[in-house]
C-alpha positions as CSV (number, residue, x, y, z in Angstrom):
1,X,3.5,68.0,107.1
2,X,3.4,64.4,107.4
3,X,4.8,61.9,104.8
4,X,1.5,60.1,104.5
5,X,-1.2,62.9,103.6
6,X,1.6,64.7,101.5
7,X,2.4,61.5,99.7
8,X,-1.5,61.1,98.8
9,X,-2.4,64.0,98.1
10,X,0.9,63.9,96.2
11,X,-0.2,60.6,94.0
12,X,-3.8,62.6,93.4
13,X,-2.3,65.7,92.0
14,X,-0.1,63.4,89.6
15,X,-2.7,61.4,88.4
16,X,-4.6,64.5,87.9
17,X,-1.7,66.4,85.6
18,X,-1.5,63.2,83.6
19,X,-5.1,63.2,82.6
20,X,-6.1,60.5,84.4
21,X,-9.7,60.9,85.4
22,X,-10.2,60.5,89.3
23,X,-13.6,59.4,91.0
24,X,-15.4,62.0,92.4
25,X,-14.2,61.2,96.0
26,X,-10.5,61.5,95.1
27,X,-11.3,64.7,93.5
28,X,-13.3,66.0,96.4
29,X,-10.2,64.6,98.5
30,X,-7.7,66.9,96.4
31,X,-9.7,70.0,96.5
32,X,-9.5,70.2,100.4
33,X,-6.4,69.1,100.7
34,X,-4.9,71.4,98.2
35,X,-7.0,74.3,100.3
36,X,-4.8,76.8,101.9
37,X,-8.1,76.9,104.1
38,X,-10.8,75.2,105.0
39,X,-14.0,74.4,102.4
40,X,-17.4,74.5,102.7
41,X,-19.7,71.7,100.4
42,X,-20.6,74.7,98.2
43,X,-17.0,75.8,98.0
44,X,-16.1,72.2,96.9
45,X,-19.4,72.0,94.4
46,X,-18.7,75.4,93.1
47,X,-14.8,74.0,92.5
48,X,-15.6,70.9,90.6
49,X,-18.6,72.2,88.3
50,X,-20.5,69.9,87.1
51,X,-20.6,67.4,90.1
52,X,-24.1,68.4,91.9
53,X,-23.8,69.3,95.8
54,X,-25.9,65.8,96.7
55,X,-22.7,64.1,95.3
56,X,-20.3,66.3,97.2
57,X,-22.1,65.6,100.5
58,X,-22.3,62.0,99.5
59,X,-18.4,61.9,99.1
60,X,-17.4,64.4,102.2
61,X,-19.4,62.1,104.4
62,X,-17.8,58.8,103.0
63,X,-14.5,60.8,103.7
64,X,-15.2,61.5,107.2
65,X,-16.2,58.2,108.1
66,X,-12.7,57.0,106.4
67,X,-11.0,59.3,108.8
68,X,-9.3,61.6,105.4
69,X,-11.1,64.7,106.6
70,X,-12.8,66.5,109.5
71,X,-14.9,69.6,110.3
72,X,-12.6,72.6,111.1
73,X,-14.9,75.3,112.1
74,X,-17.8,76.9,110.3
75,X,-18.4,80.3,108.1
76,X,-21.7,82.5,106.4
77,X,-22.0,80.8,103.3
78,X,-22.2,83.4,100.0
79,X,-24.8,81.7,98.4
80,X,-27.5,81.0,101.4
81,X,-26.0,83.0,104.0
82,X,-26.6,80.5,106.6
83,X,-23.8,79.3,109.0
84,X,-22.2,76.1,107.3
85,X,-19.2,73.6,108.4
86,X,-16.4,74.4,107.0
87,X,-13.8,71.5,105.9
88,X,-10.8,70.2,106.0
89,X,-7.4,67.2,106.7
90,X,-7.9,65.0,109.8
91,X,-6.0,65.0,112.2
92,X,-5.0,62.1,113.3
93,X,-3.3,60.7,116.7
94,X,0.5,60.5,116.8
95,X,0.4,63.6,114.4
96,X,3.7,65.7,115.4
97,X,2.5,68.4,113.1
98,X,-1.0,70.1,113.3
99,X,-2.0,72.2,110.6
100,X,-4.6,74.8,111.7
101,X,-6.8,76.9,110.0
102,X,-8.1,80.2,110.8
103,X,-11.0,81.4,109.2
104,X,-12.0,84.6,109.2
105,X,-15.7,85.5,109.0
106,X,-17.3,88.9,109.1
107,X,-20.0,89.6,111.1
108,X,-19.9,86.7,112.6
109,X,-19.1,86.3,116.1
């Protein structure tokens, strides 16, 4: 994994255990990044109870524009079962290491 997105997620997860309280974007940014795969918004809004989904899609798309994150795939959702983008760490260029995720959806093909 490379030094920069372990060292920030990292920092997050130690400002977390000290009871600091994060803005909602760097605890959006912890949740998928702590992910051993790939999060949908409702995943993410089911997660971090009370935030409301309008302010999860609010901070995944400020997110993706910064480059943090990216769409990985998609999956049924639970709730709606309706196809939705599943989430997860950019990739970035010069990246030696690419971390993929496999998600594995039923009935879907």
């Amino acid at each position: 994994m490379p030094k920069e997105d372990s060292t920030s997620y990292e920092s997050l997860k130690k400002m977390q255990e000290s009871g600091k309280d994060l803005r909602q974007r760097e605890k959006v940014l912890l949740y998928i990044l702590g992910s051993k795969s790939p999060v949908s918004r409702n995943d993410i809004t089911d997660a971090l109870a009370p935030m409301r989904l309008s302010a999860v899609c609010a901070r995944v798309k400020e997110l993706m524009d910064a480059n943090e994150i990216q769409v990985w795939g998609t999956k049924r959702d639970h709730e709606t079962e309706r196809s939705v983008e599943t989430l997860g760490r950019a990739i970035r260029e010069g990246m030696q290491t690419q971390i993929k995720f496999t998600t594995i959806n039923k009935g879907m093909e």
